[in-house]
C-alpha positions as protocol buffer text, in pm:
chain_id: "A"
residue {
  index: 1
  type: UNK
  ca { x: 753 y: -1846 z: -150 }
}
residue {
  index: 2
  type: UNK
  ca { x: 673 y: -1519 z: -47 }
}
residue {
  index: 3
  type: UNK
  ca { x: 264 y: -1407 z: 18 }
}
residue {
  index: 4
  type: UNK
  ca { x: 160 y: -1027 z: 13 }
}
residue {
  index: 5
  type: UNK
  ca { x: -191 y: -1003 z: 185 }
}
residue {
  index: 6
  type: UNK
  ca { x: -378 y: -631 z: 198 }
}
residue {
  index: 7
  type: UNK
  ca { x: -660 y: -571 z: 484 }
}
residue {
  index: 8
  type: UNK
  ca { x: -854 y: -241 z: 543 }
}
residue {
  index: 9
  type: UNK
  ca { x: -1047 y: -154 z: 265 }
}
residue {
  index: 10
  type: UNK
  ca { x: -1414 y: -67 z: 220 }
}
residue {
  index: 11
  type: UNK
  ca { x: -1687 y: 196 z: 215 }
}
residue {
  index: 12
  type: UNK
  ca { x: -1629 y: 520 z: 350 }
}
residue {
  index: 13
  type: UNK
  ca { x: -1783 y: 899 z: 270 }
}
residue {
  index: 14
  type: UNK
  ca { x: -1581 y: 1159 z: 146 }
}
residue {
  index: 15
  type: UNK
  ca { x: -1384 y: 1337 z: 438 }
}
residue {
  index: 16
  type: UNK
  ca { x: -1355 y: 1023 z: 637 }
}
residue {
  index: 17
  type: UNK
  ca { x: -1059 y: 809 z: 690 }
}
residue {
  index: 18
  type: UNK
  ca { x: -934 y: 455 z: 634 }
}
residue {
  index: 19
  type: UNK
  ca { x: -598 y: 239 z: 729 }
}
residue {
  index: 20
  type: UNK
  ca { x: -454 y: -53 z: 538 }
}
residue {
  index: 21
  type: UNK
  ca { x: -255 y: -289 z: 640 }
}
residue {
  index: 22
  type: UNK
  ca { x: -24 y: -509 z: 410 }
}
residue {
  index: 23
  type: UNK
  ca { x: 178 y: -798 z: 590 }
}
residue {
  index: 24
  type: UNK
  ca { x: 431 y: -1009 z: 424 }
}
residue {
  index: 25
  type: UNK
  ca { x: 531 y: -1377 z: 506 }
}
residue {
  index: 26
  type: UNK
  ca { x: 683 y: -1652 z: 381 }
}
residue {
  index: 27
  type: UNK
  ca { x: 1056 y: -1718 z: 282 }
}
residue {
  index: 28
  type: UNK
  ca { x: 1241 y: -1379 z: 418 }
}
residue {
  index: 29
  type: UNK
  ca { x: 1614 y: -1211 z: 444 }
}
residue {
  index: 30
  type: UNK
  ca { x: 1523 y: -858 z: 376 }
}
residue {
  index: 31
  type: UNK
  ca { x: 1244 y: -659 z: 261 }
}
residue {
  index: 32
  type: UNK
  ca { x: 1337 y: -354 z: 68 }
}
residue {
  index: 33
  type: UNK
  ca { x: 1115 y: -76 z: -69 }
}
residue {
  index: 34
  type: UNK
  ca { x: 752 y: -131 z: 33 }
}
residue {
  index: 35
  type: UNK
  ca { x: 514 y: 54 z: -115 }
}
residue {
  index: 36
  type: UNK
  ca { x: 105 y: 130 z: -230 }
}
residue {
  index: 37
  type: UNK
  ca { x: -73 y: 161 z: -538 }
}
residue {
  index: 38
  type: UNK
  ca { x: -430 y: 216 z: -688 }
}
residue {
  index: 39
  type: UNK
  ca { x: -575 y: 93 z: -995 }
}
residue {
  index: 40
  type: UNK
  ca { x: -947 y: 294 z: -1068 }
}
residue {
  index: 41
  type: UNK
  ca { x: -1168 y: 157 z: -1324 }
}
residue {
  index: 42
  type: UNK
  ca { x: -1063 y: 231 z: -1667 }
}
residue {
  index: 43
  type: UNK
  ca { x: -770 y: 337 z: -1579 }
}
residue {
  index: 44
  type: UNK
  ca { x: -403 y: 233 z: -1524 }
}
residue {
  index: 45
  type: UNK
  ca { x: -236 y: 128 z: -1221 }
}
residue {
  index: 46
  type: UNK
  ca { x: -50 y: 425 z: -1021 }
}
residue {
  index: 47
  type: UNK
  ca { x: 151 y: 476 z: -756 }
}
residue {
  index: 48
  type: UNK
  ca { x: 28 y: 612 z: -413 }
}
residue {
  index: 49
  type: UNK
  ca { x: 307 y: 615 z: -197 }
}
residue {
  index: 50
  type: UNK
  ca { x: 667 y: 390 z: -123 }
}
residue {
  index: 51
  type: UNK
  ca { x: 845 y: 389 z: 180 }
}
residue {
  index: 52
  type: UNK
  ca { x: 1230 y: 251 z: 138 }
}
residue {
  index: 53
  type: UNK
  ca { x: 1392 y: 41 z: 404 }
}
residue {
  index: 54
  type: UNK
  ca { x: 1569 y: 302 z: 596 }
}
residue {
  index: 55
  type: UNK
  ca { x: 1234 y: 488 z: 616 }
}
residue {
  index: 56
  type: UNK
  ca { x: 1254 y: 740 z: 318 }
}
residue {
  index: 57
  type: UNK
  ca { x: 895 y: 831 z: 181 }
}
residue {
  index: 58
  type: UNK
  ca { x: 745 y: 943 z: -133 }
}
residue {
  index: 59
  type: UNK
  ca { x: 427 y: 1010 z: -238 }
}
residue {
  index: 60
  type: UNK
  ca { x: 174 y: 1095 z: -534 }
}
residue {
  index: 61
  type: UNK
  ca { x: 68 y: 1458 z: -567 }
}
residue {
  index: 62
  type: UNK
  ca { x: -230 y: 1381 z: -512 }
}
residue {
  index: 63
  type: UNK
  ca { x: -257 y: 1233 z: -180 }
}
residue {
  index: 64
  type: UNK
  ca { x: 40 y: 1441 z: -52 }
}
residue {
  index: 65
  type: UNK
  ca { x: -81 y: 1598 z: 288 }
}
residue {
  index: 66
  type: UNK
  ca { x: -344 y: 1336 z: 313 }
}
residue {
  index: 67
  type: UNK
  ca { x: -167 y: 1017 z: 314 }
}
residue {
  index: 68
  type: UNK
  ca { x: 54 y: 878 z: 501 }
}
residue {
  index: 69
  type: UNK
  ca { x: 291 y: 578 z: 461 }
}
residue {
  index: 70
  type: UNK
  ca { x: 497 y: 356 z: 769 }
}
residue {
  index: 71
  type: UNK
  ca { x: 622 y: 11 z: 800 }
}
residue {
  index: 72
  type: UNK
  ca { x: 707 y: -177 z: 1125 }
}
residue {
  index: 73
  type: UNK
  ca { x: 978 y: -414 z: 1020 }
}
residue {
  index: 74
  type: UNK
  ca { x: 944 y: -614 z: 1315 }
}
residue {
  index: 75
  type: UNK
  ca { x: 607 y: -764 z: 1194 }
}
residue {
  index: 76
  type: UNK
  ca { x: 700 y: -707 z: 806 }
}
residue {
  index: 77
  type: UNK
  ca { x: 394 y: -483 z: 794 }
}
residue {
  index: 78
  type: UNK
  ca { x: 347 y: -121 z: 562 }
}
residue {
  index: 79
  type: UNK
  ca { x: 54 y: 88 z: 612 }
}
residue {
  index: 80
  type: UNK
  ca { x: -122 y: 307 z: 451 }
}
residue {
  index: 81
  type: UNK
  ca { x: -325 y: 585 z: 671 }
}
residue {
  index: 82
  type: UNK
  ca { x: -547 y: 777 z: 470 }
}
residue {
  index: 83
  type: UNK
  ca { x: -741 y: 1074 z: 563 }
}
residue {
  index: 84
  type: UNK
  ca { x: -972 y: 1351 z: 403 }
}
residue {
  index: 85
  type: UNK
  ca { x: -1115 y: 1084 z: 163 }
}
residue {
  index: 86
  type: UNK
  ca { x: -1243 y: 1177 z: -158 }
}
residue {
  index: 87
  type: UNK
  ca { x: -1414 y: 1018 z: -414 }
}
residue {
  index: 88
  type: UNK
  ca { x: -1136 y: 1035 z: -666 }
}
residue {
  index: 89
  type: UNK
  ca { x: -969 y: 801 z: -423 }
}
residue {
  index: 90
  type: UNK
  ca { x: -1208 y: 522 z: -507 }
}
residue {
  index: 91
  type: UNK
  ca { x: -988 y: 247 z: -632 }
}
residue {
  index: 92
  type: UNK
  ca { x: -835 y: -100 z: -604 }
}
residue {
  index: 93
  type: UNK
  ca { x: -506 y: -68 z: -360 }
}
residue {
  index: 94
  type: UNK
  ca { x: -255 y: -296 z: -439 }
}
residue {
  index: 95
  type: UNK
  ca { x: 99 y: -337 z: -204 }
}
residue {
  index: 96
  type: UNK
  ca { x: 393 y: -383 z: -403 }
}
residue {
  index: 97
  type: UNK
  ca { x: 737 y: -529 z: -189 }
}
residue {
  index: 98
  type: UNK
  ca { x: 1023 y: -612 z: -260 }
}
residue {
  index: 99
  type: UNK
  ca { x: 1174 y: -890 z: -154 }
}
residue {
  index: 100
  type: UNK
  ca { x: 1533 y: -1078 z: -95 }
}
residue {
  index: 101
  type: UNK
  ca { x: 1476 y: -1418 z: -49 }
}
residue {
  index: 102
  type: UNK
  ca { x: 1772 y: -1650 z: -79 }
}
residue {
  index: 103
  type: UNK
  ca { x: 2032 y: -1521 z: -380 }
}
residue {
  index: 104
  type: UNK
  ca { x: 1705 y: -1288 z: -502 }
}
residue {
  index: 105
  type: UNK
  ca { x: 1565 y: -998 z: -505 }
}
residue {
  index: 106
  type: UNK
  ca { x: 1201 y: -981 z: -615 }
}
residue {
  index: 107
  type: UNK
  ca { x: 858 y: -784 z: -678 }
}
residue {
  index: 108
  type: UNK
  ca { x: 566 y: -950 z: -494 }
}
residue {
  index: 109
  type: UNK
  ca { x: 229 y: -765 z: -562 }
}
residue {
  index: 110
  type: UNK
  ca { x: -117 y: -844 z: -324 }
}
residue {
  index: 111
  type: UNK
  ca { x: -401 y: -947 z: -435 }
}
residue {
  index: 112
  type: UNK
  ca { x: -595 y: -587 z: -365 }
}
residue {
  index: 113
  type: UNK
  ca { x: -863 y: -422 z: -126 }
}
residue {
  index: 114
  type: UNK
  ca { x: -1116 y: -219 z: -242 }
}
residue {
  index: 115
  type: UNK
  ca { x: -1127 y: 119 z: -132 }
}
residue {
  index: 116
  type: UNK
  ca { x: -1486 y: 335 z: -253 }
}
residue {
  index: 117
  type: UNK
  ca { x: -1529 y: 698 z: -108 }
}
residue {
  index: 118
  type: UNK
  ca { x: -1860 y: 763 z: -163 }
}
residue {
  index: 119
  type: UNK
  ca { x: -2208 y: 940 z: 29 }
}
């Protein structure tokens, strides 16, 4: 089994900045693409940002020059840095990985952290 566990989340006014933290555990060989998205109320989930294993980044227009994705593969760990907050940012974030354990590769998904930009 494979867990997916997001940290960093919470209440933060527009301009300010917030880092979250996703670690993976469990039954290991590789991870491959790691990566963020958002769900907002009424709305669909949407990507944020991915970062492959060789260290390859993409990102949403709209957090492009705000955002910034990393991993540290020696801890199994993506972030998410995010600065210049705005309240259009206000959203569940959900980590996405992908996984090889055993024979498989897989999608795991976190459970989510709540992210609200607001004064």
């Amino acid at each position: 089994q494979v867990q997916v566990v997001e940290s960093g989340g919470g209440l933060v006014q527009p301009g300010g900045s917030l880092r979250l933290s996703c670690v993976v555990s469990g039954s290991i060989r590789s991870i491959y693409t790691m990566g963020w998205y958002r769900q907002a109320p009424g709305k669909q989930r949407e990507l944020v940002a991915t970062i492959t294993s060789g260290g390859t980044t993409n990102y949403a227009d709209s957090v492009r020059g705000r955002f910034s994705i990393s991993r540290d593969n020696a801890k199994n760990t993506v972030y998410l840095q995010m600065n210049n907050l705005k309240p259009e940012d206000t959203a569940v974030y959900y980590c996405n990985v992908w996984v090889l354990s055993g024979p498989e590769l897989n999608g795991y998904w976190g459970q989510g952290t709540q992210v609200t930009v607001s004064s």
